[in-house]
MARLOZA-524507 format. One record per residue (C-alpha): residue in three letters; residue number from 1; x, y, z. Coordinates in Angstrom, 2 decimals. Example, Ala and Ser with C-alpha at 12.3 -4.5 7.8 and 13.67 -1.06 7.14 Angstrom:
MARLOZA-524507
rec res->ALA&n->1&x->12.30&y->-4.50&z->7.80
rec res->SER&n->2&x->13.67&y->-1.06&z->7.14
This chain:
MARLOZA-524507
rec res->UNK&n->1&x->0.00&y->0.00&z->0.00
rec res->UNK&n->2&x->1.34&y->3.02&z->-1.17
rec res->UNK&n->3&x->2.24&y->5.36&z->1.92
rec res->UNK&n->4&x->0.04&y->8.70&z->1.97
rec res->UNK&n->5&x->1.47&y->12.09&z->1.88
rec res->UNK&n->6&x->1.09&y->13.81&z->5.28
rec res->UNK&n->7&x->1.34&y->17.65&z->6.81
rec res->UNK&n->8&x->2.36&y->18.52&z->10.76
rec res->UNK&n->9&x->-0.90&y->20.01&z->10.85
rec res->UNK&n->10&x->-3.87&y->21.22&z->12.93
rec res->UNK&n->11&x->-6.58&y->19.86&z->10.63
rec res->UNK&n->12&x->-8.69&y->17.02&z->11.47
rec res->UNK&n->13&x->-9.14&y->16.22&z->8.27
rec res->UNK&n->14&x->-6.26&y->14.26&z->6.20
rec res->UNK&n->15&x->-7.54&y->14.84&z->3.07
rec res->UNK&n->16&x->-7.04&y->18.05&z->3.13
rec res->UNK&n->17&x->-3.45&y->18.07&z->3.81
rec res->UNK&n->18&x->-2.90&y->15.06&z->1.15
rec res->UNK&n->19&x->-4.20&y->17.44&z->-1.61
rec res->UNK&n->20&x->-2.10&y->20.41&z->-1.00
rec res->UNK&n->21&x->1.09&y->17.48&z->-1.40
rec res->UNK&n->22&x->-0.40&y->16.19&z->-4.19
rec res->UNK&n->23&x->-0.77&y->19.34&z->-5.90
rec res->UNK&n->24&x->2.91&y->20.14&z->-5.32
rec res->UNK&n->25&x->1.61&y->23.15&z->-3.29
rec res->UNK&n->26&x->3.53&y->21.62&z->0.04
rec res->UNK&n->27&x->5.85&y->19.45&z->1.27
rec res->UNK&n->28&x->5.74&y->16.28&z->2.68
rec res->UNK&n->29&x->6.28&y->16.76&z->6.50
rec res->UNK&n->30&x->5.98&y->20.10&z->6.29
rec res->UNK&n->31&x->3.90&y->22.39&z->8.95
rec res->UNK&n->32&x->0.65&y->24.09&z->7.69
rec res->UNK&n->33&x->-2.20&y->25.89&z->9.63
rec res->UNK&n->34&x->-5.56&y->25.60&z->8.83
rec res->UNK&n->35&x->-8.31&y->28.33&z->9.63
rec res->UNK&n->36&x->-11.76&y->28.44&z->8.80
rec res->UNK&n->37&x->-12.87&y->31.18&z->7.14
rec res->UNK&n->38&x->-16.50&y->32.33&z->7.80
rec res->UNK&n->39&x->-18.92&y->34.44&z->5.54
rec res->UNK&n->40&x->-20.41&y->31.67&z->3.22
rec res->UNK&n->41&x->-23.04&y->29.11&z->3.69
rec res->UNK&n->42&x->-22.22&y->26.68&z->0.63
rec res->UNK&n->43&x->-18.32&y->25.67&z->1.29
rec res->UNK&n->44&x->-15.97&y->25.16&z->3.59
rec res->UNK&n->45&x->-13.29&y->27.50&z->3.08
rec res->UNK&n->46&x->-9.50&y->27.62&z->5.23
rec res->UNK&n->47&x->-6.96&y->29.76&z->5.14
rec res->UNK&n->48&x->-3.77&y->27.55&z->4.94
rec res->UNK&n->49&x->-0.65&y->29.00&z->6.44
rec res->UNK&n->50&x->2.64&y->27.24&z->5.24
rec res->UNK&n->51&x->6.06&y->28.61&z->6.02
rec res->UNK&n->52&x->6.48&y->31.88&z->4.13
rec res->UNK&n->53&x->3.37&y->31.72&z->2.18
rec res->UNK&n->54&x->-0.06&y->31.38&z->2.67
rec res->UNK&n->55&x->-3.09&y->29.89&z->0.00
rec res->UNK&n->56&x->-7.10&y->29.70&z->0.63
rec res->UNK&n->57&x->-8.33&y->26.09&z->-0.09
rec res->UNK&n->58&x->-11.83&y->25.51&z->-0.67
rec res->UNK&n->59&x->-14.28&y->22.36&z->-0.63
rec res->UNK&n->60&x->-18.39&y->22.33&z->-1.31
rec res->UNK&n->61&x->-20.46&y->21.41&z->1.11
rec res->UNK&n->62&x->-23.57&y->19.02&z->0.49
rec res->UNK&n->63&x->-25.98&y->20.68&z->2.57
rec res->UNK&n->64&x->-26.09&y->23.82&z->2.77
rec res->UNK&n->65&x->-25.34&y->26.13&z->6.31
rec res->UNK&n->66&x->-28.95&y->27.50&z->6.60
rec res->UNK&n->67&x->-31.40&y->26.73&z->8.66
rec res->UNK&n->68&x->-33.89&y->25.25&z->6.02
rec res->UNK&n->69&x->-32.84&y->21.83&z->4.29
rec res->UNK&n->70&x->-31.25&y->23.08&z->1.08
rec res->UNK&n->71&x->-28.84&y->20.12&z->-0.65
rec res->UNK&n->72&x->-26.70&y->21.18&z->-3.82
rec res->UNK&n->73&x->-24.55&y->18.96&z->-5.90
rec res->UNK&n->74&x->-20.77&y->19.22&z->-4.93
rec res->UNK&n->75&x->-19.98&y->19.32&z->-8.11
rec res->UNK&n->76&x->-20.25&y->22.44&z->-8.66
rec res->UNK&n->77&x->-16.69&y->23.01&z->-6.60
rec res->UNK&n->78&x->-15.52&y->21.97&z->-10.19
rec res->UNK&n->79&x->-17.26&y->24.29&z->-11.89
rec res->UNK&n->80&x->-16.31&y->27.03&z->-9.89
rec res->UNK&n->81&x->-12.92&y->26.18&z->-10.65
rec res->UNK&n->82&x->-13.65&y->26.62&z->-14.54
rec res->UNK&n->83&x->-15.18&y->30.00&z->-14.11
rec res->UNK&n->84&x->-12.15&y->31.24&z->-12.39
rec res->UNK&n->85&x->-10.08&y->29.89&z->-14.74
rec res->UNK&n->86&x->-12.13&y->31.63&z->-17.80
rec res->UNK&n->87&x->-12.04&y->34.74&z->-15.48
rec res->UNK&n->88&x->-8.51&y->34.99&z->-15.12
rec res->UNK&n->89&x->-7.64&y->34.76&z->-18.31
rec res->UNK&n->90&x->-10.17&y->37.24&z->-19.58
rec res->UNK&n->91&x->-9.33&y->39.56&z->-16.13
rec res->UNK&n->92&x->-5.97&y->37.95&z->-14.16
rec res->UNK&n->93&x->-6.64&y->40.64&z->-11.37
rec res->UNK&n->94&x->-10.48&y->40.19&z->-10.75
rec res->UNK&n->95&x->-10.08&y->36.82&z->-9.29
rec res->UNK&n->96&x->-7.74&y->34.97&z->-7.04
rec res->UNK&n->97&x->-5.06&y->33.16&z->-8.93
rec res->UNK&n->98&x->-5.84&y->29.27&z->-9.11
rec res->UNK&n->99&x->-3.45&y->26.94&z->-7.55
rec res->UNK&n->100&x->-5.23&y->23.63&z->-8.04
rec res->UNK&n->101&x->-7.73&y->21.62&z->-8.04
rec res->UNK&n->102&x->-9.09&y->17.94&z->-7.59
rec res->UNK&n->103&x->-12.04&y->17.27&z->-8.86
rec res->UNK&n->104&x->-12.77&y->13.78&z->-7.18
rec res->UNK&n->105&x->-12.24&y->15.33&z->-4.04
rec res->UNK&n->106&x->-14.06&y->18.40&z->-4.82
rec res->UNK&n->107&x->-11.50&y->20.52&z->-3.47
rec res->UNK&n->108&x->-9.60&y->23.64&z->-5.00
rec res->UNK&n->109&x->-6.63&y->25.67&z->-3.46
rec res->UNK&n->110&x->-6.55&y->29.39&z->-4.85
rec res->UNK&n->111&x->-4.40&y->32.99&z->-3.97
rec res->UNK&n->112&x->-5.02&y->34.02&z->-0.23
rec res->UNK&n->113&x->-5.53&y->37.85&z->-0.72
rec res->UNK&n->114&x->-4.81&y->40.08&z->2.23
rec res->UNK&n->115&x->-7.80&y->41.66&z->3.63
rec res->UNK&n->116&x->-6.06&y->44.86&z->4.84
rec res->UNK&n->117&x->-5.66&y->45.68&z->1.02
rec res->UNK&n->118&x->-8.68&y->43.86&z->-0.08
rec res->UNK&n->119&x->-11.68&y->44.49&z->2.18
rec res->UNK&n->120&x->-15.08&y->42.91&z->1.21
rec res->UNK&n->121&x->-17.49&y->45.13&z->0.10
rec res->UNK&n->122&x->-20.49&y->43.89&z->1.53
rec res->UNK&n->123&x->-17.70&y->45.26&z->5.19
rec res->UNK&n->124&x->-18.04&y->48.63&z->3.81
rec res->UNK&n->125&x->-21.40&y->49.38&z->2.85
rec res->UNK&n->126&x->-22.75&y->48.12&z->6.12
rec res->UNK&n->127&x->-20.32&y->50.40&z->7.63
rec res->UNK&n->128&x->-21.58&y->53.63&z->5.51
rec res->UNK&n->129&x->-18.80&y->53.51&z->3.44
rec res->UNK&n->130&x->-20.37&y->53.51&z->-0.14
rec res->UNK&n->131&x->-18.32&y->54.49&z->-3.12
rec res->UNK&n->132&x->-20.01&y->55.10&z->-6.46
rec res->UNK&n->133&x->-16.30&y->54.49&z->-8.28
rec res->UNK&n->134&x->-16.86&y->50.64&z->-6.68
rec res->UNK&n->135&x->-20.16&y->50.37&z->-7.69
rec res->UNK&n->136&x->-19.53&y->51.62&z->-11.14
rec res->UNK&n->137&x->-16.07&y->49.41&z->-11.73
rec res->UNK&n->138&x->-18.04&y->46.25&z->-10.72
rec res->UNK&n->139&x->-20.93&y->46.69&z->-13.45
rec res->UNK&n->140&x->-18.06&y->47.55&z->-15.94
rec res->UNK&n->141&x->-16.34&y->44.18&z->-14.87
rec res->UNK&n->142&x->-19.54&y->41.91&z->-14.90
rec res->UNK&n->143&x->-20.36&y->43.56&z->-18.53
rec res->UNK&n->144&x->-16.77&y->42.95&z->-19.53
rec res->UNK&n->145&x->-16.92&y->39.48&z->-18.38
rec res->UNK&n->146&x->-20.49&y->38.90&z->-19.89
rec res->UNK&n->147&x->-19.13&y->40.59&z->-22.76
rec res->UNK&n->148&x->-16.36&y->37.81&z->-23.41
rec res->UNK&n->149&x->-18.84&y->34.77&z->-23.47
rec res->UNK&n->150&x->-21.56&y->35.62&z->-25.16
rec res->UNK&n->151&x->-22.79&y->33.04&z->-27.11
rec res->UNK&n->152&x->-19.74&y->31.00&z->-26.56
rec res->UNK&n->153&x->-20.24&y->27.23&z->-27.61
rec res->UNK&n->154&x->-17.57&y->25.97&z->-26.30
rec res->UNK&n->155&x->-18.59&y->27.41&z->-22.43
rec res->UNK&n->156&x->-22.34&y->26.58&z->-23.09
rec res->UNK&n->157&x->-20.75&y->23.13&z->-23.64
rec res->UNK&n->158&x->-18.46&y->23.71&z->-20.63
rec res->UNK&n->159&x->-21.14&y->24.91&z->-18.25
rec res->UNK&n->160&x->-24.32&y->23.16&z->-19.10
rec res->UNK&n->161&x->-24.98&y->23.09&z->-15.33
rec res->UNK&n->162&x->-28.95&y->24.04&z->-15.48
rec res->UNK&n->163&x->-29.34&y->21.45&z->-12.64
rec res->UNK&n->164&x->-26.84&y->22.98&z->-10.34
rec res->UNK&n->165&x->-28.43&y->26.71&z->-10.97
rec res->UNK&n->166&x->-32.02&y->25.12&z->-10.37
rec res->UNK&n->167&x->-30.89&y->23.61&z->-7.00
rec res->UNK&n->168&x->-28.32&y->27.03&z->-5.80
rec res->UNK&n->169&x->-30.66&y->29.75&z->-7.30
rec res->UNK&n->170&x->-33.90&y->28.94&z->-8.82
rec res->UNK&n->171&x->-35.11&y->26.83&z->-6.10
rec res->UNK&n->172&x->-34.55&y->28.34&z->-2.65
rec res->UNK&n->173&x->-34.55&y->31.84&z->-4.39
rec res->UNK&n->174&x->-37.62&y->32.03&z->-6.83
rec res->UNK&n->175&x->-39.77&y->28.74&z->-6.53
rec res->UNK&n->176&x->-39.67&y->29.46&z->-2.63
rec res->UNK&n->177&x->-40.83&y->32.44&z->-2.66
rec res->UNK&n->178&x->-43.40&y->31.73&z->-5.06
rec res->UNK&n->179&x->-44.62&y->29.24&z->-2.37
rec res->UNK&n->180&x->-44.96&y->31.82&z->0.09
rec res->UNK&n->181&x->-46.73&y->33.82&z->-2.17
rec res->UNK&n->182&x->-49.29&y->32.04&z->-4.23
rec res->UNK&n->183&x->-50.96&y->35.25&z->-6.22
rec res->UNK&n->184&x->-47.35&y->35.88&z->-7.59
rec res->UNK&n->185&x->-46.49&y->32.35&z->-8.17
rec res->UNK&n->186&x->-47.61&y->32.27&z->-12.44
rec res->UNK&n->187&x->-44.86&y->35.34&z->-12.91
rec res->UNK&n->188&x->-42.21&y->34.16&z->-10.85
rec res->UNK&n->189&x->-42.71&y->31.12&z->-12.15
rec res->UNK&n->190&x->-42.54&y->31.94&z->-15.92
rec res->UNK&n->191&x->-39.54&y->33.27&z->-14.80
rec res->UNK&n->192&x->-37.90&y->30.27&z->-13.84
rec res->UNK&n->193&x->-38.66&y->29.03&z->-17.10
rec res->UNK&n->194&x->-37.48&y->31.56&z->-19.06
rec res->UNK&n->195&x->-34.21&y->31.53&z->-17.34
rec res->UNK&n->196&x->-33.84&y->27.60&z->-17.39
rec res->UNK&n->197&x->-33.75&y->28.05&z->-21.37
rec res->UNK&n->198&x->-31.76&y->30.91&z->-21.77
rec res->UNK&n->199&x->-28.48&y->30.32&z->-23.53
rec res->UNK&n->200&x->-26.58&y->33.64&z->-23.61
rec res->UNK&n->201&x->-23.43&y->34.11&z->-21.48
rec res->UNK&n->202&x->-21.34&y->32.53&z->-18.55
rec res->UNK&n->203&x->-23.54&y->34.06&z->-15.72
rec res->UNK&n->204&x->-21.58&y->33.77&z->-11.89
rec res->UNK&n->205&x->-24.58&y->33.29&z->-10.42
rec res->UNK&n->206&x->-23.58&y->34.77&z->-7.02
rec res->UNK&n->207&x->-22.53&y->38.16&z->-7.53
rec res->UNK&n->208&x->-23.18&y->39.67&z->-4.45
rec res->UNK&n->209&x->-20.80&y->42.45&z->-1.74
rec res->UNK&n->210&x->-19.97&y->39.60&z->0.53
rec res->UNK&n->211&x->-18.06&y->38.27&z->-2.78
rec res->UNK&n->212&x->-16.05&y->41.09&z->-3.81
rec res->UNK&n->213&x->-13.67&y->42.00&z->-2.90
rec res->UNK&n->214&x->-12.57&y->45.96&z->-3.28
rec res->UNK&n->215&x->-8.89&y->45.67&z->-4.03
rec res->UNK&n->216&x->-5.80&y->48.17&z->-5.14
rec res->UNK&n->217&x->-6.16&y->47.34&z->-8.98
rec res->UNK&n->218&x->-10.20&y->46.98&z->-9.12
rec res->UNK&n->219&x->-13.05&y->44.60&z->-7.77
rec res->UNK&n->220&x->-12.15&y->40.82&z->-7.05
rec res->UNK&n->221&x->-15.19&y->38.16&z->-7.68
rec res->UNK&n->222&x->-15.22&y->34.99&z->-5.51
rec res->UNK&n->223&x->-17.81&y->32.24&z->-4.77
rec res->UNK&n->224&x->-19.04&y->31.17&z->-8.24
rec res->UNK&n->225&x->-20.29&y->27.53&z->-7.55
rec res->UNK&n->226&x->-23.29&y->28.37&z->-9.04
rec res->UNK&n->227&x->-21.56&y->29.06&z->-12.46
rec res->UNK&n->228&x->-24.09&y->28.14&z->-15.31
rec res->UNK&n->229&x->-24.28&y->29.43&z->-18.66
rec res->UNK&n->230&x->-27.44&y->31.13&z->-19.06
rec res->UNK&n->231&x->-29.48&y->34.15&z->-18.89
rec res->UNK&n->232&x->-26.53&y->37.24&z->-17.60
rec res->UNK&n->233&x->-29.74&y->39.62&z->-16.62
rec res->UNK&n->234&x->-29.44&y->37.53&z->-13.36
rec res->UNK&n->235&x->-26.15&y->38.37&z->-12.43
rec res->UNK&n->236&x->-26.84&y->42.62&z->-12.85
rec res->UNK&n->237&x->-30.37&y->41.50&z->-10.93
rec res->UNK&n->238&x->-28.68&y->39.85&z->-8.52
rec res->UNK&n->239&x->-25.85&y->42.21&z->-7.47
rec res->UNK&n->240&x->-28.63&y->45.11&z->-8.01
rec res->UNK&n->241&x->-30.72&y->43.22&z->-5.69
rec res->UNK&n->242&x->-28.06&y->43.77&z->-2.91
rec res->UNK&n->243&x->-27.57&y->47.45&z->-3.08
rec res->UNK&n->244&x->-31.32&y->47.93&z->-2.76
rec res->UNK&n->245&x->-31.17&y->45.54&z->0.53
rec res->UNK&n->246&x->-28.42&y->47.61&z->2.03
rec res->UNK&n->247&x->-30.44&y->50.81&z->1.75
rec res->UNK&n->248&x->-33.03&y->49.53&z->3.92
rec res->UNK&n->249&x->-30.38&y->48.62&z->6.26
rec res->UNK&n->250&x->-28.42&y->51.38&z->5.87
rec res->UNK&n->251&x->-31.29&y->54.47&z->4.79
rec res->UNK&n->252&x->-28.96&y->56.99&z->5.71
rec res->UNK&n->253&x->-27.00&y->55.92&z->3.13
rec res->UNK&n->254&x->-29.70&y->55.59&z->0.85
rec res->UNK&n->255&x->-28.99&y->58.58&z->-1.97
rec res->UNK&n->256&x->-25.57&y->57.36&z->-2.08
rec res->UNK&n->257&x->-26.65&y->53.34&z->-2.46
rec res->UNK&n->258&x->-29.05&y->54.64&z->-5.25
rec res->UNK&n->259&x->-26.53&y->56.50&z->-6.81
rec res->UNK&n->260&x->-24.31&y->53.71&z->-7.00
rec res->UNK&n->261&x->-27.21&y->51.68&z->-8.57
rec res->UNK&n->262&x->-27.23&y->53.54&z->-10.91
rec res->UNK&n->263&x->-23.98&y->53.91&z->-12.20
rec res->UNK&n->264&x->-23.02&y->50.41&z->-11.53
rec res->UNK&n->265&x->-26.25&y->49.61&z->-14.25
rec res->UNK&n->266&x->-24.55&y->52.08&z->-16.82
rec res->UNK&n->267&x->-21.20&y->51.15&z->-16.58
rec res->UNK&n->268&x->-22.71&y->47.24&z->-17.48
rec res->UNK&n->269&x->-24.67&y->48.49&z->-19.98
rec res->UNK&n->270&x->-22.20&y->50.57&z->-21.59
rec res->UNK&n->271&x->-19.91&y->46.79&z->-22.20
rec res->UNK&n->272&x->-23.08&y->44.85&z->-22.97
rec res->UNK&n->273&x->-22.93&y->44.95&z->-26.78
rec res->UNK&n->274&x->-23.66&y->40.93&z->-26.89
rec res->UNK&n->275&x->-28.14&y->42.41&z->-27.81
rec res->UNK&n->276&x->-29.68&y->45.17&z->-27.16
rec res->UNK&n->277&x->-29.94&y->46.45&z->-23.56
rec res->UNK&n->278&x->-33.99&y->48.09&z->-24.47
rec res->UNK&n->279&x->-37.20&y->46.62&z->-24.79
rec res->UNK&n->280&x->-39.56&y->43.86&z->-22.81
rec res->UNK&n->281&x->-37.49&y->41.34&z->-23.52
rec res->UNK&n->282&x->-34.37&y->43.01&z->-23.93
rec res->UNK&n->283&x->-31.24&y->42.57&z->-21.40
rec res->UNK&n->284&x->-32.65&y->45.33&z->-19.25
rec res->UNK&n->285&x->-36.40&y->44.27&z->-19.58
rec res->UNK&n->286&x->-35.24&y->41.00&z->-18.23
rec res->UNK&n->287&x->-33.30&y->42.17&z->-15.39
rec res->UNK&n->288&x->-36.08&y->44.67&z->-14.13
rec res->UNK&n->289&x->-38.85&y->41.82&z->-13.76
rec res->UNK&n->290&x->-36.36&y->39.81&z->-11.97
rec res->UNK&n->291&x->-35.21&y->41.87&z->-9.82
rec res->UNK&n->292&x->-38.33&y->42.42&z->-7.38
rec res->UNK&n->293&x->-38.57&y->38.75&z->-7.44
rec res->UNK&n->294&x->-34.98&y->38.11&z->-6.00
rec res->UNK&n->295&x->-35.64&y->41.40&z->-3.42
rec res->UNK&n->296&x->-38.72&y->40.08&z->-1.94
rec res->UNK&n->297&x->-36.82&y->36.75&z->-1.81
rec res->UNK&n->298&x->-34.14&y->37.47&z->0.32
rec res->UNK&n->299&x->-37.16&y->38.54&z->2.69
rec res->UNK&n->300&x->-38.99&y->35.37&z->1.85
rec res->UNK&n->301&x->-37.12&y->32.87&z->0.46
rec res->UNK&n->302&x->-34.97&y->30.12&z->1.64
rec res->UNK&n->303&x->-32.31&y->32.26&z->2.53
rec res->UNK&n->304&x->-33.34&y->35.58&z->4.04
rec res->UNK&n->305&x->-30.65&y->38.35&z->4.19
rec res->UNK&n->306&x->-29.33&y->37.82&z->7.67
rec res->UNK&n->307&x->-28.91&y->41.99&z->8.36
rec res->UNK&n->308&x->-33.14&y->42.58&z->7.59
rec res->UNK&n->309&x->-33.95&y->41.85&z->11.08
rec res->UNK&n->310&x->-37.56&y->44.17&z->12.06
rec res->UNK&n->311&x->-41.03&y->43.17&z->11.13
rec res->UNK&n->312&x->-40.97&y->46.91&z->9.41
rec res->UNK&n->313&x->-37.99&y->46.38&z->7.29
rec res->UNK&n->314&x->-39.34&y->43.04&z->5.81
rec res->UNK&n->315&x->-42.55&y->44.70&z->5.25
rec res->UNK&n->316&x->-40.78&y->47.36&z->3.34
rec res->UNK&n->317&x->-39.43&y->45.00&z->1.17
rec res->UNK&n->318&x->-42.68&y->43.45&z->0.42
rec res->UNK&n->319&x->-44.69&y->46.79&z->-0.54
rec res->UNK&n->320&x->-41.86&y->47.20&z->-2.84
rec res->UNK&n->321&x->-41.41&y->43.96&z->-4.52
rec res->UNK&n->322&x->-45.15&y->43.08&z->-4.76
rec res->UNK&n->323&x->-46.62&y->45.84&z->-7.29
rec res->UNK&n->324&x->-43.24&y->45.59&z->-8.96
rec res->UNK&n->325&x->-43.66&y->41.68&z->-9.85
rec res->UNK&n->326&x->-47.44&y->42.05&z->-10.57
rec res->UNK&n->327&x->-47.15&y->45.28&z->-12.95
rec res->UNK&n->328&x->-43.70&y->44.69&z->-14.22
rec res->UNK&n->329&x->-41.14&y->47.86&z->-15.70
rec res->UNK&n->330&x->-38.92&y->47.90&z->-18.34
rec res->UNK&n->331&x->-36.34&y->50.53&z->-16.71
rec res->UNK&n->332&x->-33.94&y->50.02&z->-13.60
rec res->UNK&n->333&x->-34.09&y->53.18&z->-12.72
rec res->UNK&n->334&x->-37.90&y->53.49&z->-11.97
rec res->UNK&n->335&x->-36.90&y->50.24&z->-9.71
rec res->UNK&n->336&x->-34.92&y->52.30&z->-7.86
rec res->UNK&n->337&x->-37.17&y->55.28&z->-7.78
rec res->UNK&n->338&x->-40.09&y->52.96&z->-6.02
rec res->UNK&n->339&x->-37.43&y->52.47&z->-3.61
rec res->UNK&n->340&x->-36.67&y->55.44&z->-2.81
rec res->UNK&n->341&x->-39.94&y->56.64&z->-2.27
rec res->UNK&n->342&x->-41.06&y->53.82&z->-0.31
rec res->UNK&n->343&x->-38.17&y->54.55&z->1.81
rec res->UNK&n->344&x->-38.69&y->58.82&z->1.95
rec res->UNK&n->345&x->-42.44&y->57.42&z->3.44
rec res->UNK&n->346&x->-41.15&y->55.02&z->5.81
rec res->UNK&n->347&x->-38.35&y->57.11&z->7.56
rec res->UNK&n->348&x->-40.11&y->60.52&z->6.94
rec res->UNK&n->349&x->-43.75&y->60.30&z->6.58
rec res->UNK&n->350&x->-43.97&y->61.64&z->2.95
């Protein structure tokens, strides 16, 4: 029996040390530190510390860290893999360099990136710290991104991973709200269906401020298990979706929040030449009757923002999102206008 590589480490988990030595990424015998890194519910996630040098390893979790049952494929560690390898070649500084990866094990080891130079920007809105230049380089990366696999065969091929999307996104996001919600159920499902047969671009699927990172040469994207390609109005929805969550959170900080979705819509829409951003069902069309559904979601959902706490903020949401998904718009922008007015009457009385 062939003797297995091993680590003086503080892991409990030989696996994990076995893959770093296989992968040439450590020695045998030599010391490494392992510590859990918190922020996600879908993965495991360690920061490894080996003499003079430190890597992040990663490894998908079956069932998901929420409270309601919610069981993914692990497979999709693997795919995440492939989108950061299509990402870095397109954009080597908006993702973490990849290391390596073993499939079978469902395990990847990528670039630890400081935090003091690359703090999360999900960290700095909560903390009132909202920069439209962020907000306006991430849309111009997700367009750029979108941009460079558009009707690409050879990714459609690559990432035919409908099943993964259904269980990570369509499911707990969309069908379980509609559940909670029976008089919206017919549009959020049609929905589901349109975006189960879309066939456009490599969509991340989970581009949210907890995943970005807001470094010295531009925004860094993690967390793309749920890489599918598909419909890439769900990625602006989905990242749009978060700003307008954050001004209920954070309504002081509302004009600037708006302002930023705003410009980050523009600066995607201004790198989306793939079809053509107007019309019903036009790029924009599509991401403005998604996006109430994925807002009143994260209020009703399977996974409900964990920083919308009060009875009053969820019922914000919810006079929002409601008219919004029953009398659909075609424009962003008069998204965000319901919002802020909802929000002037809430914390002002007009």
């Amino acid at each position: 029996m062939q003797q297995q590589p091993t680590l003086k480490t503080d892991t409990a988990d030989p696996a994990l040390t076995q893959f770093l030595v296989r992968a040439g990424l450590a020695t045998d015998g030599e010391a490494a530190s392992w510590h859990p890194l918190t922020g996600g519910v879908s993965s495991d996630i360690w920061r490894v510390d080996l003499p003079g040098r430190t890597l992040c390893v990663k490894r998908a979790l079956a069932q998901l860290k929420v409270a309601a049952e919610w069981k993914a494929p692990t497979s999709r560690n693997a795919y995440e893999w492939a989108w950061i390898e299509f990402a870095s070649q397109q954009e080597p500084h908006a993702v973490p360099r990849p290391l390596a990866h073993d499939p079978a094990a469902g395990l990847f080891a990528m670039e630890f990136l400081d935090p003091a130079a690359h703090p999360v920007w999900k960290a700095q809105l909560l903390d009132g710290h909202v920069d439209i230049d962020t907000a306006a380089a991430v849309g111009a990366l997700l367009g750029r991104l979108h941009n460079a696999s558009a009707y690409d065969q050879q990714l459609e091929s690559e990432f035919a991973t409908t099943s993964n999307f259904h269980a990570l996104r369509l499911d707990p996001y969309l069908l379980a709200t509609a559940e909670r919600h029976p008089a919206l159920a017919q549009p959020i499902r049609e929905m589901v269906h349109s975006l189960t047969a879309a066939r456009i671009a490599l969509v991340h699927g989970d581009v949210s401020p907890k995943n970005i990172l807001v470094g010295p040469r531009g925004p860094v994207f993690l967390d793309a298990e749920c890489a599918w390609f598909g419909d890439p109005a769900f990625d602006l929805a989905f990242c749009l979706n978060h700003l307008m969550l954050k001004c209920i959170a954070r309504p002081d900080q509302r004009f600037s929040l708006l302002a930023s979705f705003a410009r980050l819509s523009e600066a995607y829409f201004d790198l989306a030449r793939w079809e053509p951003r107007s019309g019903e069902n036009g790029l924009e069309g599509r991401s403005a009757r998604l996006l109430p559904m994925l807002f009143l979601a994260r209020v009703d959902g399977k996974s409900p923002v964990e920083y919308l706490t009060g009875a009053a903020q969820k019922d914000l949401v919810r006079r929002v999102a409601i008219p919004l998904i029953e009398r659909p718009v075609t424009h962003l922008h008069e998204i965000g206008r319901q919002l802020q007015l909802a929000l002037d009457r809430q914390f002002h009385g007009r």
